[in-house]
Biopython code that builds the backbone (N, CA, C, O; Angstrom):
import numpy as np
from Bio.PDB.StructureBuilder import StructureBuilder

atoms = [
    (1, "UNK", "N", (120.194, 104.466, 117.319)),
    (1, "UNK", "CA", (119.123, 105.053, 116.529)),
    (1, "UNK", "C", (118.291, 105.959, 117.435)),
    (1, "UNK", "O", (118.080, 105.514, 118.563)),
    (2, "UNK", "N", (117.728, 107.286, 117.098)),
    (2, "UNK", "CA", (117.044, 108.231, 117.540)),
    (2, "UNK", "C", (115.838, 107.794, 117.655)),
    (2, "UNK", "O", (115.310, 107.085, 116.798)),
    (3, "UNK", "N", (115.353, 108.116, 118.576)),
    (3, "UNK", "CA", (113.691, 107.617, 118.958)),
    (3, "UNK", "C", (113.031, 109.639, 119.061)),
    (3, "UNK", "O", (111.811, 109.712, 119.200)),
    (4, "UNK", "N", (113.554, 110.606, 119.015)),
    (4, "UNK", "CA", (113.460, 112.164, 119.320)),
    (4, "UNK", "C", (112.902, 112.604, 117.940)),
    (4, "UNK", "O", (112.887, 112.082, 116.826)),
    (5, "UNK", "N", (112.435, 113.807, 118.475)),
    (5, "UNK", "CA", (112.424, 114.352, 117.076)),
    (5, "UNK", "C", (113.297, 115.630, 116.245)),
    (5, "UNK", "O", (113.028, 116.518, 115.436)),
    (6, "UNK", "N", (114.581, 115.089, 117.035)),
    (6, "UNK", "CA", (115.677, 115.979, 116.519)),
    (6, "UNK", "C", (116.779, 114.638, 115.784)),
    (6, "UNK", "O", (116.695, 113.410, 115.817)),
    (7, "UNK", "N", (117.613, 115.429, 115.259)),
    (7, "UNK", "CA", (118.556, 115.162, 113.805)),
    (7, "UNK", "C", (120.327, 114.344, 114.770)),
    (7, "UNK", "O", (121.145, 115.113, 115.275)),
    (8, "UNK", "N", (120.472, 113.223, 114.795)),
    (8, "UNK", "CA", (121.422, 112.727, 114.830)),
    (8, "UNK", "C", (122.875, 113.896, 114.941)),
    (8, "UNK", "O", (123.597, 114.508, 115.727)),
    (9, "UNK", "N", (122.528, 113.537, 113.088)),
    (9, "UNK", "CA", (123.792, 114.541, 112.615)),
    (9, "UNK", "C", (123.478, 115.681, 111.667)),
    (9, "UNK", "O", (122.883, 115.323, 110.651)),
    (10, "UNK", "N", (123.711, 116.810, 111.758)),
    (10, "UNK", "CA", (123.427, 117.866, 110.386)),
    (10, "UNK", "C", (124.750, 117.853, 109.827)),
    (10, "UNK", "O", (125.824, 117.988, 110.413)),
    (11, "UNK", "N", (124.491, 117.653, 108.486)),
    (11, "UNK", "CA", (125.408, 117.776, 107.336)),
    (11, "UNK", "C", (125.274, 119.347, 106.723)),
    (11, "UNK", "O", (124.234, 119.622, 106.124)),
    (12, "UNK", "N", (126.509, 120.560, 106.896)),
    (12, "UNK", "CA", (126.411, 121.548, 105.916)),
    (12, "UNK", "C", (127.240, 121.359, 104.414)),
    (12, "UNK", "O", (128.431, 121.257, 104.118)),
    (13, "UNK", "N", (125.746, 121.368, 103.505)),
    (13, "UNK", "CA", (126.714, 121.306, 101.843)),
    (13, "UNK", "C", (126.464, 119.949, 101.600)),
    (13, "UNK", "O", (126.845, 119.017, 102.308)),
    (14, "UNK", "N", (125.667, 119.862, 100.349)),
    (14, "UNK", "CA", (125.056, 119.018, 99.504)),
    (14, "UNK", "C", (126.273, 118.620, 98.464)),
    (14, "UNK", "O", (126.017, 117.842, 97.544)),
    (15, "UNK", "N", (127.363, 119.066, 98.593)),
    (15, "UNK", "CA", (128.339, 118.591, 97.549)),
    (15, "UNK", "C", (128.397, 116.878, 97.430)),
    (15, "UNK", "O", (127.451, 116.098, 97.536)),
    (16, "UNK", "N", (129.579, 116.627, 97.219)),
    (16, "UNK", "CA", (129.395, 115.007, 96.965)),
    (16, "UNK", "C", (130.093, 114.951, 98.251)),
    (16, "UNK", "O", (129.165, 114.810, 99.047)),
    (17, "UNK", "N", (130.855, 114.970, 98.721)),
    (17, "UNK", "CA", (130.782, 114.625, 100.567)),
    (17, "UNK", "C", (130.110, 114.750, 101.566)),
    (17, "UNK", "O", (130.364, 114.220, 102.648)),
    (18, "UNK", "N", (129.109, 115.515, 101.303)),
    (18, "UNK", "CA", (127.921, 116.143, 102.321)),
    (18, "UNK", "C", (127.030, 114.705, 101.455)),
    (18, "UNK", "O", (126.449, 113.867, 102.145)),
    (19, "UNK", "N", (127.036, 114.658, 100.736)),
    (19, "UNK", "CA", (125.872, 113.438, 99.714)),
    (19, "UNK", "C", (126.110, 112.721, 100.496)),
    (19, "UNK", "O", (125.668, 112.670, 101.644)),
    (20, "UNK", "N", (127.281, 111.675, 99.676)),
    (20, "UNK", "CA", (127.879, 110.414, 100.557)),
    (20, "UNK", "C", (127.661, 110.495, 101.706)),
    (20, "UNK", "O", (126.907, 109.594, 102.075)),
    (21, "UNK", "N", (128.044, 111.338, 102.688)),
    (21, "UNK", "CA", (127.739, 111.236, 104.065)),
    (21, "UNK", "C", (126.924, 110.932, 104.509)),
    (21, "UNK", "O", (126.760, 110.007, 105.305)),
    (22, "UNK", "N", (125.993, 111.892, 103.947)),
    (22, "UNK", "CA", (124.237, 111.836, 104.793)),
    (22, "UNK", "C", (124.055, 110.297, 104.175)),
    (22, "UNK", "O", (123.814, 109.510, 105.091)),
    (23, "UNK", "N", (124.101, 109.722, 102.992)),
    (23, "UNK", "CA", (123.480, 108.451, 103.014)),
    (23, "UNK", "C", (124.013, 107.072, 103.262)),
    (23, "UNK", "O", (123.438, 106.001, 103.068)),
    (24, "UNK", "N", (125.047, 107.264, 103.662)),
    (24, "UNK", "CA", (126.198, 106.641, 104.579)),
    (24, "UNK", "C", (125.250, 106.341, 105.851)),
    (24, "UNK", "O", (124.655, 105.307, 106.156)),
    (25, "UNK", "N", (125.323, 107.801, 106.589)),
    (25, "UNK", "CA", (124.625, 107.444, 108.019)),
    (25, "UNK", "C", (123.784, 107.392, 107.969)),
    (25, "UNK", "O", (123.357, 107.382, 109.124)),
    (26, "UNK", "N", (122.883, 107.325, 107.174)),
    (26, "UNK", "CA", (121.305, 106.658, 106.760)),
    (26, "UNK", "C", (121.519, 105.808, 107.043)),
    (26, "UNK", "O", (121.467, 105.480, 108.228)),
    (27, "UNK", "N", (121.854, 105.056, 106.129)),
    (27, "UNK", "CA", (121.948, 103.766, 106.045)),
    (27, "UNK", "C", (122.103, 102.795, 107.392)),
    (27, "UNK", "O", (121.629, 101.678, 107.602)),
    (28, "UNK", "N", (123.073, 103.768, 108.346)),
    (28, "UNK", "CA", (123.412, 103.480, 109.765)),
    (28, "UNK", "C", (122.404, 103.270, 110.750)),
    (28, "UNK", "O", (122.352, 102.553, 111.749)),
    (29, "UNK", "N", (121.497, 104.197, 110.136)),
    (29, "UNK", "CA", (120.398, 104.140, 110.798)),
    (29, "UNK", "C", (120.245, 105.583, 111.529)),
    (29, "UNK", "O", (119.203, 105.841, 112.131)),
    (30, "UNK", "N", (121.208, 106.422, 111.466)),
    (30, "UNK", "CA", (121.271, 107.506, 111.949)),
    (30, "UNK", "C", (119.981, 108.652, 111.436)),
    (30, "UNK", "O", (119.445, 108.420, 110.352)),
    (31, "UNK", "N", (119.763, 109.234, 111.824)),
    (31, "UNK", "CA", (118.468, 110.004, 111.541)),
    (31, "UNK", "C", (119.322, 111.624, 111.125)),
    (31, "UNK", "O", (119.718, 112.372, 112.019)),
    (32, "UNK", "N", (119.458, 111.884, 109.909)),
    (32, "UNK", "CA", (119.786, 112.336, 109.001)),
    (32, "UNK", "C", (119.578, 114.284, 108.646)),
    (32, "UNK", "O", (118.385, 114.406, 108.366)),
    (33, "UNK", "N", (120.044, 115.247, 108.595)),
    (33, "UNK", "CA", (119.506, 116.194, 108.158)),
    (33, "UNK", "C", (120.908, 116.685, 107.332)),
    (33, "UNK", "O", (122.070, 116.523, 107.703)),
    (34, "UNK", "N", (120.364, 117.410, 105.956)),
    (34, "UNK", "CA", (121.494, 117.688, 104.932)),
    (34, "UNK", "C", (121.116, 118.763, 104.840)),
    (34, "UNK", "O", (119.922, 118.744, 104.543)),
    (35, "UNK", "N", (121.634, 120.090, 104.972)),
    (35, "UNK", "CA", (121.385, 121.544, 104.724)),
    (35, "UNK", "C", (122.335, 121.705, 103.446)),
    (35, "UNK", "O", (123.397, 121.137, 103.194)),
    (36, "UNK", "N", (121.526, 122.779, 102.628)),
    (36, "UNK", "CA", (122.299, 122.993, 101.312)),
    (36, "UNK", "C", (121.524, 124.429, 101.100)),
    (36, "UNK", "O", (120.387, 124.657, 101.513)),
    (37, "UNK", "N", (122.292, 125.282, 100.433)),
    (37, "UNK", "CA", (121.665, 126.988, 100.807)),
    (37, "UNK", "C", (121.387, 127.033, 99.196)),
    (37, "UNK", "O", (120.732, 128.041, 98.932)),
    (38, "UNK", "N", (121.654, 126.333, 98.160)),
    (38, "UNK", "CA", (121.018, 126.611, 96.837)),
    (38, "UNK", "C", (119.961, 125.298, 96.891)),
    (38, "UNK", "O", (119.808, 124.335, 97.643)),
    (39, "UNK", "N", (119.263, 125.851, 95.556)),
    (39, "UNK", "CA", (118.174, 125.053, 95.279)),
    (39, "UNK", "C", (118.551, 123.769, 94.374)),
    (39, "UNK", "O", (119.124, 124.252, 93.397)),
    (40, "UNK", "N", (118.503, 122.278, 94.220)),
    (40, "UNK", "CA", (118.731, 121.854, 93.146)),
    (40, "UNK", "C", (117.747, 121.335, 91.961)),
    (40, "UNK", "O", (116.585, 120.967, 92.134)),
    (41, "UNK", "N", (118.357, 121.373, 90.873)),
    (41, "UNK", "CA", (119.664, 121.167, 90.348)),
    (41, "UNK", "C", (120.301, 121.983, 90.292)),
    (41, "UNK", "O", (119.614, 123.002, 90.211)),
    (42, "UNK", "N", (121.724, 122.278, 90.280)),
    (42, "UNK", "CA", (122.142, 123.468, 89.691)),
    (42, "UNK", "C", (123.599, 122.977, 89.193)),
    (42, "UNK", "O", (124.047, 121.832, 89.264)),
    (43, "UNK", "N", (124.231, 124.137, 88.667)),
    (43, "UNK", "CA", (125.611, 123.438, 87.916)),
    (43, "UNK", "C", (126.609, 123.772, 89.160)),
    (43, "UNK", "O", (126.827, 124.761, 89.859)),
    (44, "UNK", "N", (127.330, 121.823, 89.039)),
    (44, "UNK", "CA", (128.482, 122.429, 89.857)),
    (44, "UNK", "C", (129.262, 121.390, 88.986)),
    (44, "UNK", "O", (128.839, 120.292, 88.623)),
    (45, "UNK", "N", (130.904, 122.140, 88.630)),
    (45, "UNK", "CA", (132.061, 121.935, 87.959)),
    (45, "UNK", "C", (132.070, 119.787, 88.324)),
    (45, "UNK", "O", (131.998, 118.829, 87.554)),
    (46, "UNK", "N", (132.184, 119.887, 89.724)),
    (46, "UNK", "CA", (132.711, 118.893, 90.294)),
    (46, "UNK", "C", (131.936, 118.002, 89.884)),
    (46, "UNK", "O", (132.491, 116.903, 89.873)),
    (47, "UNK", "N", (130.464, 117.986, 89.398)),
    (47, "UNK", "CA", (129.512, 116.498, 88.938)),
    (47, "UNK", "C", (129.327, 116.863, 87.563)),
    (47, "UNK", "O", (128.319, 116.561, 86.924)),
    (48, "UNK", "N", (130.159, 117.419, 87.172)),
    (48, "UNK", "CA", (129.848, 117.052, 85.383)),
    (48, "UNK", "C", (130.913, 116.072, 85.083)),
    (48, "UNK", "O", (131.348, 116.233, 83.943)),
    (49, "UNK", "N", (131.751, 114.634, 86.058)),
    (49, "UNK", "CA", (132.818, 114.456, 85.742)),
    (49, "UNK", "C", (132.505, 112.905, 87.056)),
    (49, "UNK", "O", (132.466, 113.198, 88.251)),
    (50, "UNK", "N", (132.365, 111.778, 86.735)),
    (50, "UNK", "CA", (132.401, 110.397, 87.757)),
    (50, "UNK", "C", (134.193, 109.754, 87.259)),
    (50, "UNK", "O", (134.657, 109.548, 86.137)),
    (51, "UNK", "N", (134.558, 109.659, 88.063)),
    (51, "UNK", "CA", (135.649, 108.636, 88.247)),
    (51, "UNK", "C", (135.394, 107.391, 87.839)),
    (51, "UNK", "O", (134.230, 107.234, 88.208)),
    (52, "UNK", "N", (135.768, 106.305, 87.262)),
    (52, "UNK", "CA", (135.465, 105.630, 87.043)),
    (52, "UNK", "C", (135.793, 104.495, 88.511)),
    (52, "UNK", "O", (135.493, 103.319, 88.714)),
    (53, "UNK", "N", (136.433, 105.379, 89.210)),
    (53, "UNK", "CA", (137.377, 104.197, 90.838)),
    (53, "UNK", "C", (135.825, 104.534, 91.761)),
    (53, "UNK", "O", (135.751, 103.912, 92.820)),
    (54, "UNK", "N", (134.839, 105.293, 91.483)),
    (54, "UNK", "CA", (134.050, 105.378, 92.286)),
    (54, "UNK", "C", (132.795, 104.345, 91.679)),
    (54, "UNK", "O", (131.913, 104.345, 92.539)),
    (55, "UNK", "N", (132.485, 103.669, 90.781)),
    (55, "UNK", "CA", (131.416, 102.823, 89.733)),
    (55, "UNK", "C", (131.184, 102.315, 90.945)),
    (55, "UNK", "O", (130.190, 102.700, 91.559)),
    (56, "UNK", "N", (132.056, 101.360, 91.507)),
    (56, "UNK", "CA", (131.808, 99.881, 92.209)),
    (56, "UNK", "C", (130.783, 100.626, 93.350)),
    (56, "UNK", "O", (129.763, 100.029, 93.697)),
    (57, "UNK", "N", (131.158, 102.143, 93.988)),
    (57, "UNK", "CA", (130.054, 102.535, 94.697)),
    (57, "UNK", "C", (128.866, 102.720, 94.826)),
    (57, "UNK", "O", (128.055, 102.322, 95.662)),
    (58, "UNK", "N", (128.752, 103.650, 93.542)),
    (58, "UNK", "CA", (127.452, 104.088, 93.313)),
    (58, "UNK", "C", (126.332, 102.966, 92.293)),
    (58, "UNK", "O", (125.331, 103.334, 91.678)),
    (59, "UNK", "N", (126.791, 101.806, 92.361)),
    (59, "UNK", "CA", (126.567, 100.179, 91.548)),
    (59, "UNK", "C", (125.578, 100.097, 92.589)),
    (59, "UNK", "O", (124.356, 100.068, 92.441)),
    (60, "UNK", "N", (126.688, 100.039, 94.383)),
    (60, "UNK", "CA", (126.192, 99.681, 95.686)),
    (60, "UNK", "C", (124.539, 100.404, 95.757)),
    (60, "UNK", "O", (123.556, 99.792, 96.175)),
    (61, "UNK", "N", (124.525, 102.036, 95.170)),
    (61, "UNK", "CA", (123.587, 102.453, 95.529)),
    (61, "UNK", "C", (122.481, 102.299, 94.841)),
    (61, "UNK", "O", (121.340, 102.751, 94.940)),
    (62, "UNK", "N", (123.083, 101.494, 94.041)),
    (62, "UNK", "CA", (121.789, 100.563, 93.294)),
    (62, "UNK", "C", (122.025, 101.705, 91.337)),
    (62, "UNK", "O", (121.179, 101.673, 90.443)),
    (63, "UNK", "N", (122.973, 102.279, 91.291)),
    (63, "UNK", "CA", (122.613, 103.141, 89.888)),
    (63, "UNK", "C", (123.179, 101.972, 89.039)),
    (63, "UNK", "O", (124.154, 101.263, 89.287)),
    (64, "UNK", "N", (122.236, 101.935, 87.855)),
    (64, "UNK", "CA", (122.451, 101.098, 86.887)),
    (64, "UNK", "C", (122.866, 101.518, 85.486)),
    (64, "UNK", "O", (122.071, 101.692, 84.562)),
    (65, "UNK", "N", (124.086, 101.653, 85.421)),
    (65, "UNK", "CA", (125.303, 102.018, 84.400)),
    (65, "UNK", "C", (124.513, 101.310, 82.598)),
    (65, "UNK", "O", (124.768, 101.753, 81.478)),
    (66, "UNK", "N", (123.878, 100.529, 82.839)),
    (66, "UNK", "CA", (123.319, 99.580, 81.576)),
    (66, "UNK", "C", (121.959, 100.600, 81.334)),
    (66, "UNK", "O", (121.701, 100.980, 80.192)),
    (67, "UNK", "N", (121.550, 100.799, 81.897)),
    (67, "UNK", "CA", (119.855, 101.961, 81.672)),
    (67, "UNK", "C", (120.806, 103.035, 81.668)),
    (67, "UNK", "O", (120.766, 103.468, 80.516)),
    (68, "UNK", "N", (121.120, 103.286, 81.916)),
    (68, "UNK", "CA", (121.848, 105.326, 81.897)),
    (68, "UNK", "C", (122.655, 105.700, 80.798)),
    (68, "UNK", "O", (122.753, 106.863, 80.406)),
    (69, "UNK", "N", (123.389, 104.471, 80.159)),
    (69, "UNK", "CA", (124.641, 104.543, 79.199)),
    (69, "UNK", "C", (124.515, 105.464, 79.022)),
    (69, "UNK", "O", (123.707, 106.067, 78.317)),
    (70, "UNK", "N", (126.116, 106.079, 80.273)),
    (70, "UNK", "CA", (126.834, 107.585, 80.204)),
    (70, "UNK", "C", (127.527, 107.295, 78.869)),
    (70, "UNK", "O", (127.481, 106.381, 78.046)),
    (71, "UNK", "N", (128.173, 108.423, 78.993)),
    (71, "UNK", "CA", (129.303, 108.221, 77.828)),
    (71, "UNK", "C", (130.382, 108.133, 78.695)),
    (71, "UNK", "O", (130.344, 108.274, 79.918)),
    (72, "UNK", "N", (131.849, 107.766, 77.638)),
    (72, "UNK", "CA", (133.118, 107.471, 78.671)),
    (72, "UNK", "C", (133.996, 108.652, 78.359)),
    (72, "UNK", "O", (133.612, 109.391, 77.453)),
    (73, "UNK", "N", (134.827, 108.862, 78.818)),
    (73, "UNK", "CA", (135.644, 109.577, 78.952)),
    (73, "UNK", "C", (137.116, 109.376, 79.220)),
    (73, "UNK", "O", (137.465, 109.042, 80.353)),
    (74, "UNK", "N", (138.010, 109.555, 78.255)),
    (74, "UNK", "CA", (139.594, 108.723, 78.626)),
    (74, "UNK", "C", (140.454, 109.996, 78.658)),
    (74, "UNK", "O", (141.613, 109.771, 79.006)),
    (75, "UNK", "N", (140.172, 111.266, 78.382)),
    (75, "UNK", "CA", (140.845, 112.242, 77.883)),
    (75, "UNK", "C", (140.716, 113.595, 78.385)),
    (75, "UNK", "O", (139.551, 113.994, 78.371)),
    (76, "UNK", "N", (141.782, 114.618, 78.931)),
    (76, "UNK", "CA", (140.670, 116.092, 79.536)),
    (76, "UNK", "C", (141.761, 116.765, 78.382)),
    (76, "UNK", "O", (142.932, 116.390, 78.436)),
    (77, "UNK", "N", (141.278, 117.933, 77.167)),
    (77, "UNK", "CA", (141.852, 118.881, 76.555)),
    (77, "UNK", "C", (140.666, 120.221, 77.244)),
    (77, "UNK", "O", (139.441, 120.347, 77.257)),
    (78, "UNK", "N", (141.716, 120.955, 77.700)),
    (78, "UNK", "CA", (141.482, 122.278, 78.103)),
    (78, "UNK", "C", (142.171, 123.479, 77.139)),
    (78, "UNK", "O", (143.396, 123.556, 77.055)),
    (79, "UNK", "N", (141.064, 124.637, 76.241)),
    (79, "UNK", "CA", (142.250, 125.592, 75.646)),
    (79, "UNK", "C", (141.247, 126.194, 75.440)),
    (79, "UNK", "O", (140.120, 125.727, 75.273)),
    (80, "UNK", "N", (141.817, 128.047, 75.431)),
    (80, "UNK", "CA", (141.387, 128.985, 75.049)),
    (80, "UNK", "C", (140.031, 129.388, 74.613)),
    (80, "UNK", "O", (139.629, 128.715, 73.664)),
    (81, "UNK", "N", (139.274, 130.226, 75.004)),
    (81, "UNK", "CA", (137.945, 130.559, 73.728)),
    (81, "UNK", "C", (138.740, 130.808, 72.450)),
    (81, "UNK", "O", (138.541, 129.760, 71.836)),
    (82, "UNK", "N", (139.494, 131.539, 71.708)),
    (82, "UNK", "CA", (140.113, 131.519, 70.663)),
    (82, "UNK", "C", (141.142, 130.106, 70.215)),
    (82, "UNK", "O", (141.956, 129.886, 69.318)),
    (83, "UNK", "N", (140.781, 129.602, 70.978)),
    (83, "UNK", "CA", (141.790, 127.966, 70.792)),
    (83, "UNK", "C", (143.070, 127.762, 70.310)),
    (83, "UNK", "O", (143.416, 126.918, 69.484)),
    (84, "UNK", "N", (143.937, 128.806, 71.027)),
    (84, "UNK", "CA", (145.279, 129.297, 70.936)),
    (84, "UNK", "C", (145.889, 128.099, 71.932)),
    (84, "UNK", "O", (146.596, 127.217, 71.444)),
    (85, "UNK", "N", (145.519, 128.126, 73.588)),
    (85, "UNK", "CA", (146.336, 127.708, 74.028)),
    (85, "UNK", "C", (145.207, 125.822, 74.338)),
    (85, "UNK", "O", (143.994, 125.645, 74.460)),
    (86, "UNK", "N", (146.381, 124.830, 74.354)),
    (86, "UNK", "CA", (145.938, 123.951, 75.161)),
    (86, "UNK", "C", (146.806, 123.068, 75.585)),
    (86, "UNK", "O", (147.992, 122.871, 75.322)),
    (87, "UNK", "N", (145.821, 122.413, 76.488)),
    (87, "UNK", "CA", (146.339, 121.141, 77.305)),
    (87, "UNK", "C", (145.948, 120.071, 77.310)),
    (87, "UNK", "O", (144.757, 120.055, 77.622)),
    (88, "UNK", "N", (146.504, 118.745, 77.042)),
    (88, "UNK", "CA", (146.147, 117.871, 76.830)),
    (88, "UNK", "C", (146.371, 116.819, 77.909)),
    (88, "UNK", "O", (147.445, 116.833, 78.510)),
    (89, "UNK", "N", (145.460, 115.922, 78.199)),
    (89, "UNK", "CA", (146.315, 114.722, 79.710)),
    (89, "UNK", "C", (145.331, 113.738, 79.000)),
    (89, "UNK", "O", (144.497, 114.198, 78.220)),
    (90, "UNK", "N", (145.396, 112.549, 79.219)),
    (90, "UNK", "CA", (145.056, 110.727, 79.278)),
    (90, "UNK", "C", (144.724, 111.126, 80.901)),
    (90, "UNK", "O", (145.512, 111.580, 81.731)),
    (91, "UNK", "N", (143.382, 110.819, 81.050)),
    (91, "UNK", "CA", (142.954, 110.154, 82.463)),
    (91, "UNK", "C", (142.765, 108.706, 82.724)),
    (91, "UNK", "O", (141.931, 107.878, 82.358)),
    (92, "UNK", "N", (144.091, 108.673, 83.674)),
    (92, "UNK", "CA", (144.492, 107.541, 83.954)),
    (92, "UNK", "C", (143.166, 106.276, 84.492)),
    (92, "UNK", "O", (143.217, 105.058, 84.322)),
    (93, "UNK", "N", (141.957, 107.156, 85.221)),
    (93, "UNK", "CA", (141.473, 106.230, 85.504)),
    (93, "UNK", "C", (139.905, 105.590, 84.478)),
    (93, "UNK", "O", (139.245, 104.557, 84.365)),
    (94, "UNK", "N", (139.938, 106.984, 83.923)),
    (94, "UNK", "CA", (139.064, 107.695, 82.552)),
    (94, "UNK", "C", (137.855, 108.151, 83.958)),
    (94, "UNK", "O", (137.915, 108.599, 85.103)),
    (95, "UNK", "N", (136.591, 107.593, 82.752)),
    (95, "UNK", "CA", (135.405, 107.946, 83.430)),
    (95, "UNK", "C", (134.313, 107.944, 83.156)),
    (95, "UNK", "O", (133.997, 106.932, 82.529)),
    (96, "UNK", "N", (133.138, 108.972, 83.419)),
    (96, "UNK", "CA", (131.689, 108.571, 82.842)),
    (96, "UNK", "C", (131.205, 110.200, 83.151)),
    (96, "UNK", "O", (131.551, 110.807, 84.164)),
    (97, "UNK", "N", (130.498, 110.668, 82.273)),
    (97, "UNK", "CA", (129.736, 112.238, 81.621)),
    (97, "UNK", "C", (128.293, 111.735, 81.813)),
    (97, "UNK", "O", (127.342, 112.456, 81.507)),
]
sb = StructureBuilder()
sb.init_structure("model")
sb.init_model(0)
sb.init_chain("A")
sb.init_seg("    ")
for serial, (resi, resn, name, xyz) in enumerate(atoms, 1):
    if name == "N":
        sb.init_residue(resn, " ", resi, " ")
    sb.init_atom(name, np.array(xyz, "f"), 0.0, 1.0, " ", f" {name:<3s}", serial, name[0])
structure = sb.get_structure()
């Protein structure tokens, strides 16, 4: 643990691996800095969409699935603005919106 007044580790990118990370080595005790060049909130593709293989984690970080009731998700259809073409898949592991 740092007794300074400089940063362990710098994390570049607030995505969900730059997330996890920084509060990972928090937790470590590591003394922490997360750089991210947009402001949040903002839209990114990748968090409009939880795994359901990741719950047991973010349970850990204390989020409570019973107060939040996401909705679920078992299914991805992707098609067209004119809704000509699509695609259909079963997500195997589903999920939470």
């Amino acid at each position: 643990m740092s007794s300074n007044n400089f940063f362990d580790v710098i994390i570049g990118g607030g995505g969900l691996a730059g997330l996890v990370s920084a509060i990972e080595l928090s937790r470590a005790g590591l003394k922490v800095a997360l750089i991210e060049k947009k402001q949040y909130p903002f839209h990114r593709v990748c968090g409009e969409y939880v795994s359901n293989e990741v719950k047991p984690y973010l349970q850990r970080l204390g989020v409570n699935f019973n107060q939040l009731a996401p909705s679920t998700i078992n299914s991805l259809r992707v098609s067209s603005l004119n809704g000509e073409f699509n695609l259909f898949s079963k997500l195997q592991m589903g999920g939470l919106v």
